[in-house]
C-alpha angles and dihedrals in degrees: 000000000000119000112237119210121223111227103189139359135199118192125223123221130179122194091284092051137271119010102176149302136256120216137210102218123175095334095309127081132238134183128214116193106219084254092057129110098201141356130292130234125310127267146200097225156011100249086053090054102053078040098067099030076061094054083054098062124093111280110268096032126139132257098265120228109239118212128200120247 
């Protein structure tokens, strides 16, 4: 199993705190919720990414802001 290297991470916060991250990983992008074991899916983009972290969130909740890390 090859190690995979995260590049870059933004972390999610809602209005209690942090929410989640979301990774660049090899060129793609993946998200984790704080309550995830592991990561989920694969994705083009950034902005696909924060979009569905977002669709997993509970319904009615905010856009969240997203931070560099």
């Amino acid at each position: 199993m090859a190690e995979e290297t995260t590049e870059k991470t933004w972390v999610a916060f809602g209005p209690a705190g942090a929410i989640g991250s979301v990774h660049r990983v090899e060129g793609e992008y993946t998200f984790k919720l704080l309550t995830d074991d592991a990561p989920r899916g694969r994705y083009p983009s950034l902005e696909v990414a924060k979009s569905a972290l977002f669709a997993a969130l509970p319904p009615g909740s905010d856009w969240p802001e997203f931070r560099e890390h």
